[in-house]
PAROVEX-203644 format. One record per residue: residue number from 1; residue in three letters; x, y, z of N, C-alpha, C in turn. Coordinates in nm, 2 decimals, decimal comma, m for minus. Atoms other than C-alpha are relative to their C-alpha. Example, Ala and Ser with C-alpha at 12.3 -4.5 7.8 and 13.67 -1.06 7.14 Angstrom:
<r><pos>1</pos><code>Ala</code><n_u>0,09</n_u><n_v>m0,12</n_v><n_w>0,00</n_w><ca_u>1,23</ca_u><ca_v>m0,45</ca_v><ca_w>0,78</ca_w><c_u>0,09</c_u><c_v>0,12</c_v><c_w>0,00</c_w></r>
<r><pos>2</pos><code>Ser</code><n_u>m0,09</n_u><n_v>m0,11</n_v><n_w>0,00</n_w><ca_u>1,37</ca_u><ca_v>m0,11</ca_v><ca_w>0,71</ca_w><c_u>m0,08</c_u><c_v>0,11</c_v><c_w>0,08</c_w></r>
# end
This chain:
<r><pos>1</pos><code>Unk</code><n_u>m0,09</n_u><n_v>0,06</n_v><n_w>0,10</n_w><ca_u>0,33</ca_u><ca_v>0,36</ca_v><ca_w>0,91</ca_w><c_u>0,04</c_u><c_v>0,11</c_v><c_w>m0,10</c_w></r>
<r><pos>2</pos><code>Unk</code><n_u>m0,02</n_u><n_v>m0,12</n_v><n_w>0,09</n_w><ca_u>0,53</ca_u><ca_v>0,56</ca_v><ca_w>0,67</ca_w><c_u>m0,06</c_u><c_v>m0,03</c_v><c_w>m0,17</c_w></r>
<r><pos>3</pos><code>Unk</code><n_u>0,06</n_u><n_v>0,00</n_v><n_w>0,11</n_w><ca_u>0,45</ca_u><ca_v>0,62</ca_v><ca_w>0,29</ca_w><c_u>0,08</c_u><c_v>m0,15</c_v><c_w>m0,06</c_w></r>
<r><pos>4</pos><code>Unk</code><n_u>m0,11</n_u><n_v>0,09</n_v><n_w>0,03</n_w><ca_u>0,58</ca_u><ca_v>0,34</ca_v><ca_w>0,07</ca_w><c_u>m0,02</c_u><c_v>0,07</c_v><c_w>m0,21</c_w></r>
<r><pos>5</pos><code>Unk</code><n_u>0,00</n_u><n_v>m0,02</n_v><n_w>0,10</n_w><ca_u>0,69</ca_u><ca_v>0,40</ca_v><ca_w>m0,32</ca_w><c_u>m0,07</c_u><c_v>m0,09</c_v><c_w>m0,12</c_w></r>
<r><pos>6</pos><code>Unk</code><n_u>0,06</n_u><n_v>0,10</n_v><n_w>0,09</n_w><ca_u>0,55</ca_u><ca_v>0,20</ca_v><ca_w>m0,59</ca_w><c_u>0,16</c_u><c_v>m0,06</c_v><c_w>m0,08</c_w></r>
<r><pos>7</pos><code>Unk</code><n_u>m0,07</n_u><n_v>0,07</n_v><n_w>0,04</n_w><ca_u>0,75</ca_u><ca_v>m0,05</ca_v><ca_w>m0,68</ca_w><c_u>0,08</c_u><c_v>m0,07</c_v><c_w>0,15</c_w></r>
<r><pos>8</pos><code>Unk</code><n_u>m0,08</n_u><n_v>0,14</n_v><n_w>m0,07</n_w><ca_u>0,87</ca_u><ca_v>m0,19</ca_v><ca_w>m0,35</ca_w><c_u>m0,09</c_u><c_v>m0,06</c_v><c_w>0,04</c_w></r>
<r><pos>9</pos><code>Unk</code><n_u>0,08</n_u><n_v>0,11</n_v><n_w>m0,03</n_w><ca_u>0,79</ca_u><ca_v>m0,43</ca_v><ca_w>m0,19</ca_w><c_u>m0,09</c_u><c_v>0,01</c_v><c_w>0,10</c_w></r>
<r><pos>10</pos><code>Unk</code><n_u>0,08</n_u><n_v>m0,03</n_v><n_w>m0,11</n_w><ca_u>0,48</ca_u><ca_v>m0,46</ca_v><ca_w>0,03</ca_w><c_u>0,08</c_u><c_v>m0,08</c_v><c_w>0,14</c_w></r>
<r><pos>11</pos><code>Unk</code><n_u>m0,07</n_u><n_v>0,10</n_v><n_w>m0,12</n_w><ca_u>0,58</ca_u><ca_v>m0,54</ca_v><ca_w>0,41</ca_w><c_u>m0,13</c_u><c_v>m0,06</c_v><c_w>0,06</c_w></r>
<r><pos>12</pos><code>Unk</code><n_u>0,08</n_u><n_v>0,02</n_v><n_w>m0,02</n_w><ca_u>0,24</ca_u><ca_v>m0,69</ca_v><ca_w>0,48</ca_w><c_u>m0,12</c_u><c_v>m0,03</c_v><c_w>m0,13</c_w></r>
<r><pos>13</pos><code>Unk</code><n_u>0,15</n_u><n_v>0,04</n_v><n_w>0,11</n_w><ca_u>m0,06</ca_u><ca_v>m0,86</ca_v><ca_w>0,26</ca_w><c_u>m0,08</c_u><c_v>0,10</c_v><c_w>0,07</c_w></r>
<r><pos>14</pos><code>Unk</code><n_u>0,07</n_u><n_v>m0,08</n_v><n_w>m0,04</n_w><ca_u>m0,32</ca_u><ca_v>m0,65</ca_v><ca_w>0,25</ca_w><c_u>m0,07</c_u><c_v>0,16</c_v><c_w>m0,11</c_w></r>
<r><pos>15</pos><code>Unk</code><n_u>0,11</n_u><n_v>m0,06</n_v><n_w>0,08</n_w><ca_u>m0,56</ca_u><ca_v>m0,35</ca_v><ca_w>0,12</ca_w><c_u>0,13</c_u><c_v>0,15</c_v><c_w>0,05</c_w></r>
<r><pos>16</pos><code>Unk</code><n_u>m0,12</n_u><n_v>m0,14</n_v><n_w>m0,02</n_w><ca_u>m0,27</ca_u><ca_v>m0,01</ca_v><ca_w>0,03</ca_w><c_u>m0,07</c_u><c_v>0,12</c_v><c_w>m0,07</c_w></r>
<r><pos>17</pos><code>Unk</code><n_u>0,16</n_u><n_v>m0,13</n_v><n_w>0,05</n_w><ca_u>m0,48</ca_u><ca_v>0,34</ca_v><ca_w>m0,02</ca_w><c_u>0,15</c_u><c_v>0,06</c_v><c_w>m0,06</c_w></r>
<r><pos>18</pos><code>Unk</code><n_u>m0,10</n_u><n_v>m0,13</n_v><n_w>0,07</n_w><ca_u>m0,29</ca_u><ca_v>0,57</ca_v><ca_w>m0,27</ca_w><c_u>m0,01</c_u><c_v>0,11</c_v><c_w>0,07</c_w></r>
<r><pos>19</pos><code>Unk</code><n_u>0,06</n_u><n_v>m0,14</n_v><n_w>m0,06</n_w><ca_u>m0,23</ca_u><ca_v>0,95</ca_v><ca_w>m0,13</ca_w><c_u>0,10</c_u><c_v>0,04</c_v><c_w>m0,11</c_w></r>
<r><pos>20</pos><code>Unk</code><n_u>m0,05</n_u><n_v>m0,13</n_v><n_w>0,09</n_w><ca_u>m0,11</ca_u><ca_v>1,22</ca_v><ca_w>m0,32</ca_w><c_u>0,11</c_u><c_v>0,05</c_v><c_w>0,06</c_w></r>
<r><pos>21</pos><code>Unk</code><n_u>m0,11</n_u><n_v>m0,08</n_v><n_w>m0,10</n_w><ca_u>0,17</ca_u><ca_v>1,43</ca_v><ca_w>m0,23</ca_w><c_u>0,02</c_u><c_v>0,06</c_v><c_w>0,11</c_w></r>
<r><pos>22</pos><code>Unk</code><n_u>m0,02</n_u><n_v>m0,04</n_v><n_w>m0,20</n_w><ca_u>0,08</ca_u><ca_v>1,60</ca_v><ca_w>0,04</ca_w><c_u>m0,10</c_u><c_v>m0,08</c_v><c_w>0,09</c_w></r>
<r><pos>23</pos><code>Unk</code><n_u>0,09</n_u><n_v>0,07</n_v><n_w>m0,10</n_w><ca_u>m0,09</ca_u><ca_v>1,34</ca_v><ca_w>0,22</ca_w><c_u>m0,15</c_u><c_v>m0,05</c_v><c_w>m0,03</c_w></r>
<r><pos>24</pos><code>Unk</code><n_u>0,14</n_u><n_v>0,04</n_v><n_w>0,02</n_w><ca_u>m0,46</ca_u><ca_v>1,34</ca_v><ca_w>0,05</ca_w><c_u>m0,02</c_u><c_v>m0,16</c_v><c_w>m0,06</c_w></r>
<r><pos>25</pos><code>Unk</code><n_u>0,13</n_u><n_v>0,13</n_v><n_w>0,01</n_w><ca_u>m0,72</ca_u><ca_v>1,06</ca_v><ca_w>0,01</ca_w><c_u>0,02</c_u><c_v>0,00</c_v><c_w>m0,16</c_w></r>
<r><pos>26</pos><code>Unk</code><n_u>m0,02</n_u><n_v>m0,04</n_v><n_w>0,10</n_w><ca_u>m0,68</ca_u><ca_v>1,01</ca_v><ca_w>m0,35</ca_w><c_u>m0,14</c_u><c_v>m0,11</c_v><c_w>m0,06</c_w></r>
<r><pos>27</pos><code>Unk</code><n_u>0,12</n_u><n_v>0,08</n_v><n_w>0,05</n_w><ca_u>m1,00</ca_u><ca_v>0,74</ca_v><ca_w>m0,38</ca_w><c_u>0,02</c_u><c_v>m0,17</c_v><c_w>m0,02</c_w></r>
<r><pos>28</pos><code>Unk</code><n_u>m0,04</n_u><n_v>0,16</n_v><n_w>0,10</n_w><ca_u>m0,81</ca_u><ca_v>0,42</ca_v><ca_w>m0,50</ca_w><c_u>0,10</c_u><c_v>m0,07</c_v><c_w>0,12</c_w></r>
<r><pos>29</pos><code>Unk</code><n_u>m0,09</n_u><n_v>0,06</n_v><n_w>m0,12</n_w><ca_u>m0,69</ca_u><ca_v>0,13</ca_v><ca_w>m0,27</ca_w><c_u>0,05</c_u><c_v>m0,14</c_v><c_w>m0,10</c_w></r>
<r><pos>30</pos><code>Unk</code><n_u>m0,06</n_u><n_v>0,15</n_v><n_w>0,05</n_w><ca_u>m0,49</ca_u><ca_v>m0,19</ca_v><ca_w>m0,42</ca_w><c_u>m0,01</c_u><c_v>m0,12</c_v><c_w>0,13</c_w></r>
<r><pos>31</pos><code>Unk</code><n_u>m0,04</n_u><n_v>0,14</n_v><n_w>m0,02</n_w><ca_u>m0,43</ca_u><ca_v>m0,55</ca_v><ca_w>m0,30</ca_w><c_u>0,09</c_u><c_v>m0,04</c_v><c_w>m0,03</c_w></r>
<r><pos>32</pos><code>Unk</code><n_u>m0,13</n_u><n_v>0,07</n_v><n_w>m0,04</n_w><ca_u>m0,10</ca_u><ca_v>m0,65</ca_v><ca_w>m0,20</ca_w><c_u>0,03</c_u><c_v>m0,14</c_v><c_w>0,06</c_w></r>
<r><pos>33</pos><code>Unk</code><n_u>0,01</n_u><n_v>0,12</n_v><n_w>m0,10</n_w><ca_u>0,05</ca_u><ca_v>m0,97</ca_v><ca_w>m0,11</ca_w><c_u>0,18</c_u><c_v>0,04</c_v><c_w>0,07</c_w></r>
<r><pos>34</pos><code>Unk</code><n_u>m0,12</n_u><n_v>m0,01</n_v><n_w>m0,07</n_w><ca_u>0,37</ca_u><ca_v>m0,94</ca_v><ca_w>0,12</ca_w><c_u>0,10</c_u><c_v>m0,04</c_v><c_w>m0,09</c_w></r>
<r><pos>35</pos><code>Unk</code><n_u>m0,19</n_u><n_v>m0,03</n_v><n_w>0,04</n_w><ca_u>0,72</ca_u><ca_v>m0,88</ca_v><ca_w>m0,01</ca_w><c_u>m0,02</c_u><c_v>m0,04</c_v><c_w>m0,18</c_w></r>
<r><pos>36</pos><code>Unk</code><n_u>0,04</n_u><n_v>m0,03</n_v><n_w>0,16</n_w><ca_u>0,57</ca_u><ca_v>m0,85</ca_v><ca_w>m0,41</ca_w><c_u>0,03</c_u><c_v>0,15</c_v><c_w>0,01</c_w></r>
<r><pos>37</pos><code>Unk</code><n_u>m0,11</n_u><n_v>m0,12</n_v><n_w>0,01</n_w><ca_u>0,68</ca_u><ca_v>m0,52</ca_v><ca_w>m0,53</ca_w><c_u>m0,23</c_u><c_v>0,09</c_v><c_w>m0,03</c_w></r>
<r><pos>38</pos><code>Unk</code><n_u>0,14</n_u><n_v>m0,11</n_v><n_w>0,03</n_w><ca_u>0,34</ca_u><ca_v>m0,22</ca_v><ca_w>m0,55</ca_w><c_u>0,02</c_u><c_v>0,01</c_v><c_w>m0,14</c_w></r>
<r><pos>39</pos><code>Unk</code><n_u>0,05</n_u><n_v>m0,01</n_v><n_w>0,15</n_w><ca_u>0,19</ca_u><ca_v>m0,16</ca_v><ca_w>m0,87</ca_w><c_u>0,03</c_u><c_v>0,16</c_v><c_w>m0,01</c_w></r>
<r><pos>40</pos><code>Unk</code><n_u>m0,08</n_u><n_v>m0,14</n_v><n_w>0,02</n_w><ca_u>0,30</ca_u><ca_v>0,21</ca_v><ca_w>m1,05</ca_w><c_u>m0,16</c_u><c_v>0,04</c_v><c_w>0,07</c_w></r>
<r><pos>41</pos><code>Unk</code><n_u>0,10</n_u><n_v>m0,09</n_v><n_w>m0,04</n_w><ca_u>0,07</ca_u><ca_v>0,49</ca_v><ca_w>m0,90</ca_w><c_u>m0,09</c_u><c_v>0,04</c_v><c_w>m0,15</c_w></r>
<r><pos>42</pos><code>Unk</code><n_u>0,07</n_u><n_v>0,00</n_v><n_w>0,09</n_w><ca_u>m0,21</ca_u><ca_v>0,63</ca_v><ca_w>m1,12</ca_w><c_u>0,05</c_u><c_v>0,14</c_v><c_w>m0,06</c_w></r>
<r><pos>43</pos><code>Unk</code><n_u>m0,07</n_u><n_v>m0,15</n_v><n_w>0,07</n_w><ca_u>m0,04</ca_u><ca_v>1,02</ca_v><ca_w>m1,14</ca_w><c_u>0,16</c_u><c_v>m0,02</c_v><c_w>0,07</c_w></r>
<r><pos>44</pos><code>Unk</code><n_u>m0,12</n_u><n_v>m0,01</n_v><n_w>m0,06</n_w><ca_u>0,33</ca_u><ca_v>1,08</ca_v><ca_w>m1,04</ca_w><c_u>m0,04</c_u><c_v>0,08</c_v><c_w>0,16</c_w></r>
<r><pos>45</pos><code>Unk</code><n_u>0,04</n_u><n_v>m0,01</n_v><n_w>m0,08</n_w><ca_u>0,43</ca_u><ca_v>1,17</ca_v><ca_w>m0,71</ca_w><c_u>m0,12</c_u><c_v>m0,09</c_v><c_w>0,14</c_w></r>
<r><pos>46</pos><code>Unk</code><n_u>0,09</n_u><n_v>0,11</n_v><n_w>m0,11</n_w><ca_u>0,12</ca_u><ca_v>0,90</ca_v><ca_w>m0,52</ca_w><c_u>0,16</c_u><c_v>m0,08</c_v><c_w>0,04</c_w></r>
<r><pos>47</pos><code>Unk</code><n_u>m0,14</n_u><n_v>0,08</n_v><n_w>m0,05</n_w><ca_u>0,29</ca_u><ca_v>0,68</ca_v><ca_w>m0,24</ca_w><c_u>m0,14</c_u><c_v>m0,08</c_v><c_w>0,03</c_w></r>
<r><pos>48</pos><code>Unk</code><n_u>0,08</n_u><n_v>0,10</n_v><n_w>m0,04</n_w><ca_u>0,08</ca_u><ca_v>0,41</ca_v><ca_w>m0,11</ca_w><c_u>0,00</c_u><c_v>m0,03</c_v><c_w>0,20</c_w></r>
<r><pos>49</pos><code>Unk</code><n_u>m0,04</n_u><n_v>m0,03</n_v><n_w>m0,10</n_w><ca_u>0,00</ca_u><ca_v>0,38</ca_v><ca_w>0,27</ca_w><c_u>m0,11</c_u><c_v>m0,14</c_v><c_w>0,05</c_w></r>
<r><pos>50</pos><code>Unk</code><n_u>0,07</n_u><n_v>0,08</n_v><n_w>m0,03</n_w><ca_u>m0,15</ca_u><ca_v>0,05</ca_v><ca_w>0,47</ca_w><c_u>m0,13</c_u><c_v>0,02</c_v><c_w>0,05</c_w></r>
<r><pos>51</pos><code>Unk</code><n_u>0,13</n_u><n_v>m0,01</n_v><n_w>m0,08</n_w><ca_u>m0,50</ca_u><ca_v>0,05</ca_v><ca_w>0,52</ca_w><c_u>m0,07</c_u><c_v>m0,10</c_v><c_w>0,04</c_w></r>
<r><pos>52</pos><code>Unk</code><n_u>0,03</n_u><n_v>0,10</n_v><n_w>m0,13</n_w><ca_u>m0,60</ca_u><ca_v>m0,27</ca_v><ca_w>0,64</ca_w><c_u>0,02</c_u><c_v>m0,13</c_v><c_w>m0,03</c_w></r>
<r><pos>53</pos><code>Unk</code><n_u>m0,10</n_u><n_v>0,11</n_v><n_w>0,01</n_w><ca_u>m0,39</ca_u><ca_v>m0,58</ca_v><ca_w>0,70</ca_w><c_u>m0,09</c_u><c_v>m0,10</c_v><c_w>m0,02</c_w></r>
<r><pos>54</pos><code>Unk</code><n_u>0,09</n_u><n_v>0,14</n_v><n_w>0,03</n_w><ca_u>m0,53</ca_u><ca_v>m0,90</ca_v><ca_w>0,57</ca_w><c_u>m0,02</c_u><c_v>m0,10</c_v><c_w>0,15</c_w></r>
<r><pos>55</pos><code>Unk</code><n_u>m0,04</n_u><n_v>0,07</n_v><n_w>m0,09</n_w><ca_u>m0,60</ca_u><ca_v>m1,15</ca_v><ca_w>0,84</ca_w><c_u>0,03</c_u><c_v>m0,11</c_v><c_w>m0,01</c_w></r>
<r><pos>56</pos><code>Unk</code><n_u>m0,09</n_u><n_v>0,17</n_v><n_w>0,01</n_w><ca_u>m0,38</ca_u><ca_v>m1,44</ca_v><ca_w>0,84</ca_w><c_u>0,12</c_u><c_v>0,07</c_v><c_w>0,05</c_w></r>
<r><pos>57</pos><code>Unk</code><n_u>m0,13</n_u><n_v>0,00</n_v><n_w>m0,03</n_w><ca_u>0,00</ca_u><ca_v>m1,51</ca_v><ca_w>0,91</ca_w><c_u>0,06</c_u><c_v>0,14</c_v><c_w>m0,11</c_w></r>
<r><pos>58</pos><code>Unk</code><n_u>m0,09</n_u><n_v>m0,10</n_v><n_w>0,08</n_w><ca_u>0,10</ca_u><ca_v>m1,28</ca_v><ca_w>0,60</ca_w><c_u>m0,03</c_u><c_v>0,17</c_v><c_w>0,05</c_w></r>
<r><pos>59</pos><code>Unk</code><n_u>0,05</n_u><n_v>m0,19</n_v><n_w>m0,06</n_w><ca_u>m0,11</ca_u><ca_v>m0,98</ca_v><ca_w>0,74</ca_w><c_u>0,04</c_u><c_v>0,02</c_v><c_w>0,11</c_w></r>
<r><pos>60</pos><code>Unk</code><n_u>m0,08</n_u><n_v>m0,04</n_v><n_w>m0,13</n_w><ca_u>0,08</ca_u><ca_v>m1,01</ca_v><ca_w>1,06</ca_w><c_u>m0,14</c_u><c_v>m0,01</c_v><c_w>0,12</c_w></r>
<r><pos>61</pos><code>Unk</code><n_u>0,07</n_u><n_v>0,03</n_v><n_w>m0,09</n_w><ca_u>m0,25</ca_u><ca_v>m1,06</ca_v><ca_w>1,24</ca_w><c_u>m0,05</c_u><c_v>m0,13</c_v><c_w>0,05</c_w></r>
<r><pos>62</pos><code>Unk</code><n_u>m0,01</n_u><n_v>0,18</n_v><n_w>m0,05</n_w><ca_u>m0,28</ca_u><ca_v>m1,37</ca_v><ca_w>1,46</ca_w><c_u>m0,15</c_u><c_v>m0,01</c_v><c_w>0,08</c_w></r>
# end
């Protein structure tokens, strides 16, 4: 899945890891609920990236 920006919208409920600009682990994961917009990053530059879909209907796992 690609990066996503802070401020759109999540496409899945679920647990989203910050990375850094070029790709790193940056420590910090949020809680999303589907089609709510991401909370701002902690430095400029972070994108947010899915790391593990809630289970239910909104996490897309059945």
């Amino acid at each position: 899945m690609s990066s996503l920006k802070p401020g759109n919208a999540a496409p899945n409920s679920g647990q989203y890891r910050q990375v850094g600009p070029r790709g790193g682990n940056t420590g910090h994961e949020v809680t999303a609920v589907q089609g709510k917009p991401l909370p701002p990053t902690q430095r400029p530059g972070q994108t947010y990236v899915l790391a593990d879909r809630t289970a239910n209907a909104a996490g897309g796992k059945k």
